[in-house]
C-alpha positions as CSV (number, residue, x, y, z in Angstrom):
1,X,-10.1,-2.2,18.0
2,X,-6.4,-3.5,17.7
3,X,-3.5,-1.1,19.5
4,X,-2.1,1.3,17.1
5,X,1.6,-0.1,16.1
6,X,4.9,2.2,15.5
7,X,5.8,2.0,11.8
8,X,9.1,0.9,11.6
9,X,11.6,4.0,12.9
10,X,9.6,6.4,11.5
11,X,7.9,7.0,15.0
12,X,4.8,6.9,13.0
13,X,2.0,5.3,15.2
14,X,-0.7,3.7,12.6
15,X,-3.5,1.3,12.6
16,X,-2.1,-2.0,11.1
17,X,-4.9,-2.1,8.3
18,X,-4.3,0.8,6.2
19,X,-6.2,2.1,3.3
20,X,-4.7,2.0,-0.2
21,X,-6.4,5.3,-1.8
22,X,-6.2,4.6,-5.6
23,X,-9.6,3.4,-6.5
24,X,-11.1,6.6,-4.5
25,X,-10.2,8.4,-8.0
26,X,-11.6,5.9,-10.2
27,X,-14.9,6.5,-9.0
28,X,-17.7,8.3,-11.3
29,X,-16.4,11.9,-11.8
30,X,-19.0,13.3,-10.9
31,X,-19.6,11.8,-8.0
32,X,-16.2,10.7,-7.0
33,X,-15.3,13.6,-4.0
34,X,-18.7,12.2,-2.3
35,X,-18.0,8.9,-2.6
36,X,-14.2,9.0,-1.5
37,X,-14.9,10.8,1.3
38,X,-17.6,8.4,2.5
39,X,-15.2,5.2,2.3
40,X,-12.6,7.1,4.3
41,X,-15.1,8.8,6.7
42,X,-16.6,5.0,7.2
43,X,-13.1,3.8,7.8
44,X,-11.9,6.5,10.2
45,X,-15.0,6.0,12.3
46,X,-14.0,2.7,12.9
47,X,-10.2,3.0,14.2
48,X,-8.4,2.9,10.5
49,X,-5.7,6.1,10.7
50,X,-3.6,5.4,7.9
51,X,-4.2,6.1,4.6
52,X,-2.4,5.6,1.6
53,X,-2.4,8.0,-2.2
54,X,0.0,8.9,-4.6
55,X,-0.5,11.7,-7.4
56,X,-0.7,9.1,-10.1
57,X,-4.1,8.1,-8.7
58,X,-6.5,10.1,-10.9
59,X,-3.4,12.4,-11.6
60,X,-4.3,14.4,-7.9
61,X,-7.4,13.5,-7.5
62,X,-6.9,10.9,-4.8
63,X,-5.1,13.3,-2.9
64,X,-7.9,15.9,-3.3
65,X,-10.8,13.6,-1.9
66,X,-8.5,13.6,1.3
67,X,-7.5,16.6,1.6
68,X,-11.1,17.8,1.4
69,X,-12.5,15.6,3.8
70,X,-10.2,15.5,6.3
71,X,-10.3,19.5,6.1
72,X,-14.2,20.0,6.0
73,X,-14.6,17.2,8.9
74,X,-11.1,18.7,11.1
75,X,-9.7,14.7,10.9
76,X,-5.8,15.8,9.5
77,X,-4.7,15.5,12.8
78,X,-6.3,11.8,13.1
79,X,-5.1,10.4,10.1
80,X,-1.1,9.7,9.1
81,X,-1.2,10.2,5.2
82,X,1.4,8.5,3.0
83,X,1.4,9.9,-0.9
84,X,3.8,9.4,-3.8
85,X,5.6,11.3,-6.4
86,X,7.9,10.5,-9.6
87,X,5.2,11.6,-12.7
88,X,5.7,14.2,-14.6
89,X,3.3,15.2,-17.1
90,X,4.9,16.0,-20.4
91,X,3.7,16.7,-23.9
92,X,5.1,13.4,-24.8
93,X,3.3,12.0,-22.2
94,X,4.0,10.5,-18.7
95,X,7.8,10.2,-17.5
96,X,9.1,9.1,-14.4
97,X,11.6,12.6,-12.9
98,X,13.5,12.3,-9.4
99,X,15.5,15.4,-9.6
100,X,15.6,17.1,-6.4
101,X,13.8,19.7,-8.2
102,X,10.6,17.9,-9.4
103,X,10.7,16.0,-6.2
104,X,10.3,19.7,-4.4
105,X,7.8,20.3,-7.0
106,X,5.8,17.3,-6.2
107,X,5.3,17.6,-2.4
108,X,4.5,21.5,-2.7
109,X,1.9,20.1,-5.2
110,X,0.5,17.2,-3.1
111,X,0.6,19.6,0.2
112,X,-1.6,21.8,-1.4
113,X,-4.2,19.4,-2.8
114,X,-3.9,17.6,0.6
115,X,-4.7,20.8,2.6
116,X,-2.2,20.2,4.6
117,X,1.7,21.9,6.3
118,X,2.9,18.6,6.3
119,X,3.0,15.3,5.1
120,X,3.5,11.9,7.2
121,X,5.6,9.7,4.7
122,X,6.9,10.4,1.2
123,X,7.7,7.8,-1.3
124,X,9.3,8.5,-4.8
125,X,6.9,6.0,-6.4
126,X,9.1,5.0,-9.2
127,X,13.1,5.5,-10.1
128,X,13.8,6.9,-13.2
129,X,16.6,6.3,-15.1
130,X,18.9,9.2,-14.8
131,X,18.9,10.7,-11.0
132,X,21.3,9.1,-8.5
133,X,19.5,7.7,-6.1
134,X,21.0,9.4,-3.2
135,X,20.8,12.8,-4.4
136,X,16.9,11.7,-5.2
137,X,16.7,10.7,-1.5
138,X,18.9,13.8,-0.3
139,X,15.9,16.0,-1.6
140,X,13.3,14.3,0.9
141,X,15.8,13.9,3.5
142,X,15.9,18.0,3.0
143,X,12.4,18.1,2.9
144,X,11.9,16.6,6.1
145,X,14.3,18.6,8.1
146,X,11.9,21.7,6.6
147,X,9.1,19.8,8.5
148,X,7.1,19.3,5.0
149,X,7.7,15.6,5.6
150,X,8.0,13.6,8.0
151,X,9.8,10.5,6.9
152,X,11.0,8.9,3.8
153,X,10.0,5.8,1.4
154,X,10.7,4.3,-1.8
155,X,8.5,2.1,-4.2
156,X,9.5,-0.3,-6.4
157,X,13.2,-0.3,-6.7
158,X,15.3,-2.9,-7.0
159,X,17.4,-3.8,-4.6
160,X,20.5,-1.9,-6.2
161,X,18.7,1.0,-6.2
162,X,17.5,0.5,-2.7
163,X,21.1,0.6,-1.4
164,X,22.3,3.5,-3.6
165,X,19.4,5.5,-2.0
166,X,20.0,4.2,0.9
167,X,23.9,5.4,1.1
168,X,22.8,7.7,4.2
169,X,20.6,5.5,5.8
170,X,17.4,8.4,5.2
171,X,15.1,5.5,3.7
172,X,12.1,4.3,6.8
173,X,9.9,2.6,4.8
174,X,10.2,0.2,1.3
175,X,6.6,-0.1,-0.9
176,X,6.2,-3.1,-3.3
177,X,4.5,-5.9,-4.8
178,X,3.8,-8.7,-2.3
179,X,1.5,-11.3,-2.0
180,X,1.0,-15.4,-2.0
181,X,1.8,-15.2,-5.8
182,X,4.7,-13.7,-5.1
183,X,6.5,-13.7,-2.5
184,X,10.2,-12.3,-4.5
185,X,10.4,-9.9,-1.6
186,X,10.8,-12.2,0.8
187,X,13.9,-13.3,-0.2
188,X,15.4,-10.8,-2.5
189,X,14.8,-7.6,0.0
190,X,13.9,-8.7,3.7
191,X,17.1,-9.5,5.0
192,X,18.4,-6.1,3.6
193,X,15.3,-4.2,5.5
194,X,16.0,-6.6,9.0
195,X,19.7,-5.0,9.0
196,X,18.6,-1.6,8.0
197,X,14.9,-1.6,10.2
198,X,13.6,-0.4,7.2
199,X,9.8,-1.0,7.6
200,X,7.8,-3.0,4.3
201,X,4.3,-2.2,3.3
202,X,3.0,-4.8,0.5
203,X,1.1,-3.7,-2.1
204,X,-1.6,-6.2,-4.5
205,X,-2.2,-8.0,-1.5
206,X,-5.2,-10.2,-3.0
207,X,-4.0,-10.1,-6.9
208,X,-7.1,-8.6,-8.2
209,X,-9.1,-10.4,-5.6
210,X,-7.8,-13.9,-6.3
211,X,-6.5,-14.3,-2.8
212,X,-10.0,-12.6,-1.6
213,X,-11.6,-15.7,-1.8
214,X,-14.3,-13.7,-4.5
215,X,-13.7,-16.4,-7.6
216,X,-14.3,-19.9,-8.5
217,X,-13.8,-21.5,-12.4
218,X,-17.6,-20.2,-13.0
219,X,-17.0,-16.7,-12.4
220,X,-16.9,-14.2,-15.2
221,X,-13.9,-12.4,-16.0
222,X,-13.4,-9.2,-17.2
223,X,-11.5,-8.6,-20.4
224,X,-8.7,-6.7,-18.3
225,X,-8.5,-9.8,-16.1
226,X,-8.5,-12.5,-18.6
227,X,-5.5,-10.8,-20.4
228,X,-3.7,-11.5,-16.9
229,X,-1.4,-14.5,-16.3
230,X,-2.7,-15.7,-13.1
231,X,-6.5,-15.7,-14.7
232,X,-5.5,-18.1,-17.1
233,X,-5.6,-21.9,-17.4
234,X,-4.4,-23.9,-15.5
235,X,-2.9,-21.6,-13.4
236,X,-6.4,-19.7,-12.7
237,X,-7.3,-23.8,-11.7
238,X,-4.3,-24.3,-9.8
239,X,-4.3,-20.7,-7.6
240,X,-8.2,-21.6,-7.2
241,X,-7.6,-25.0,-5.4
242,X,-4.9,-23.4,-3.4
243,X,-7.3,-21.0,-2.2
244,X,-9.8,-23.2,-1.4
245,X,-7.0,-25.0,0.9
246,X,-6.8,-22.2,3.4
247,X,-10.4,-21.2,3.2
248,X,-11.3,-23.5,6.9
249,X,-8.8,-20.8,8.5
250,X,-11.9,-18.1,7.8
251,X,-14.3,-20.3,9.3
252,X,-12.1,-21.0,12.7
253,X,-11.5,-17.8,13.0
254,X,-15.0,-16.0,12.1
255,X,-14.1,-13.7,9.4
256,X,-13.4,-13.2,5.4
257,X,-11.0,-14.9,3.8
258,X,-9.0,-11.8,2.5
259,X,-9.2,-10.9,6.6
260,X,-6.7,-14.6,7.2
261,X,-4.4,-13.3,4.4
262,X,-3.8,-9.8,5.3
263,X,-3.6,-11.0,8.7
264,X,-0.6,-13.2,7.4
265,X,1.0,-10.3,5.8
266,X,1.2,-9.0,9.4
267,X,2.7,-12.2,10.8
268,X,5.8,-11.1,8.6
269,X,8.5,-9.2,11.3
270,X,9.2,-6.4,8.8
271,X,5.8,-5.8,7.5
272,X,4.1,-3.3,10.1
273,X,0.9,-2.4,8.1
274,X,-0.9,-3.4,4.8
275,X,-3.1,-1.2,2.3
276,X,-5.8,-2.7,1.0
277,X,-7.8,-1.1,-1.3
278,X,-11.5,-0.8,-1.5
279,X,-14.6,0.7,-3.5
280,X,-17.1,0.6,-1.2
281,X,-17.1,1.2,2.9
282,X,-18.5,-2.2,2.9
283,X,-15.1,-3.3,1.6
284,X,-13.0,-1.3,3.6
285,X,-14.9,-2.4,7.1
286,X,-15.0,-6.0,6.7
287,X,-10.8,-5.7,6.1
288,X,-10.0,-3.9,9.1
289,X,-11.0,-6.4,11.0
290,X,-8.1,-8.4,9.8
291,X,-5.9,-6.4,12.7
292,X,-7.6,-7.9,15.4
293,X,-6.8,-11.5,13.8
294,X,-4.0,-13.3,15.6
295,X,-3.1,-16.3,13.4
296,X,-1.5,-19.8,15.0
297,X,1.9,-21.5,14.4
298,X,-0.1,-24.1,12.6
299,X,-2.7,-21.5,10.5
300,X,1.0,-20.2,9.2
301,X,2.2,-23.2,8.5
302,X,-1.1,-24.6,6.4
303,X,-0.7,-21.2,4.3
304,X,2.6,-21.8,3.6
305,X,2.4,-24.9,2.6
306,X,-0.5,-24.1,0.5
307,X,1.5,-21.4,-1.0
308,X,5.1,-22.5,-0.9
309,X,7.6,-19.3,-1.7
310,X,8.7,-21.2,-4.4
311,X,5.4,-21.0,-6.1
């Protein structure tokens, strides 16, 4: 098994092939706290250490799964957990809260369905619209000197938002879309994490499996997928061909094809670890072998030239 790696500042030391917890709550509901905790028990056994939830995943129930496997099988202290908060549950619904208050709320709430004192890294998983963004990242920063955190992230804000956050320099770690379809990031926040040593974690790394290798123009489509962009067309032709033009890098270097792309990811100086998800421990096994993939000069360059950034 690959050396753990130092995430970012954070002095966080994790397993570059992380896993991304949210379909461990979209299992049958009955069923769902046995199944959960056999993906991650199947993972831990083999080296993975980081793992990552948020409370929007099954509204908690992410979180639960872990907290009551790691508890029942004594594993907290093997296992660096990342969760998210910014949901509040209203009678009008679901809206997005970062008042120092709700953020408070929110980690007393995930540390208690985690069964845990503490918690490794804490992202607000969306920004609203209202809190300044420094006082939202004031609250963790606070939060973390009480020991209930151990270091801070943000997901998906802009790059605006990002600095207003960042006005103290609290923010270790960035969350956000990333992947050969889009590669935005790259350019737009990159540079801005190299001066800061702000670590990024990609999420969607295979676009519903698209960059998995698992489709070809025979392949049925769900009804959820066929409403997306990238299923569609010529574009579902076009991303399929591109695909196919990287697929000989699996074969020279003996594994899956989503293995060669997450181990790309990991070629990328600011990207320490990625967070695949998975539904089965099947799934979850055959990507952590993508940390023990070293790709060549020339394996980066085919991939980018099969996938410009401009694409």
């Amino acid at each position: 098994m690959t050396e753990l790696v130092k995430l970012g500042r954070t002095g966080l030391s994790v397993y570059p092939i992380g896993l991304g917890a949210n379909k461990i709550a979209e299992a049958d509901p009955e069923t769902n706290t046995e199944y959960g905790g056999d993906v991650l028990l199947g993972a831990i056994e083999k080296g993975l250490n980081f793992v990552d939830t948020a409370f929007l995943y099954g509204q908690g129930t992410s979180e639960t799964i872990i907290g009551k496997t790691l508890k029942e099988h004594s594993l907290r202290d093997k296992v660096v957990i990342a969760t998210k908060g910014a949901h509040q549950l209203t009678d009008k619904g679901i809206v997005l809260n970062n008042s120092p208050g709700f953020l408070q709320e929110q980690v007393e709430n995930s540390l208690r369905r985690l069964q845990t004192d503490y918690i490794d890294l804490y992202y607000i998983h969306f920004p609203d619209e209202k809190t300044p963004k420094a006082e939202a990242v004031g609250a963790l920063q606070r939060l973390k000197e009480q020991g209930k955190i151990r270091a801070i992230g943000v997901s998906n804000f802009s790059l605006e938002q990002l600095k207003e956050g960042n006005a103290d320099g609290y923010i270790d770690v960035v969350q956000d879309e990333f992947n050969l379809l889009n590669q935005s990031a790259e350019n737009k926040f990159f540079p801005y994490f190299r001066e800061q040593g702000i670590s990024f974690i990609p999420y969607f790394p295979f676009a519903s499996g698209l960059l998995a290798g698992h489709y070809n123009e025979n392949s049925t489509l769900t009804e959820k997928q066929s409403a997306r962009p990238q299923f569609q067309g010529d574009t579902y032709k076009d991303i399929l061909k591109r695909v196919d033009q990287i697929r000989p890098l699996a074969e020279k270097h003996q594994t899956g094809l989503q293995n060669i792309v997450l181990a790309y990811y990991l070629s990328k100086d600011v990207i320490d670890a990625v967070i695949p998800g998975a539904r089965n421990r099947k799934q979850v096994l055959e990507n952590l072998e993508a940390g023990k993939i070293r790709l060549e000069e020339e394996d980066i360059q085919l991939i980018n030239k099969a996938f410009p950034s401009s694409f």
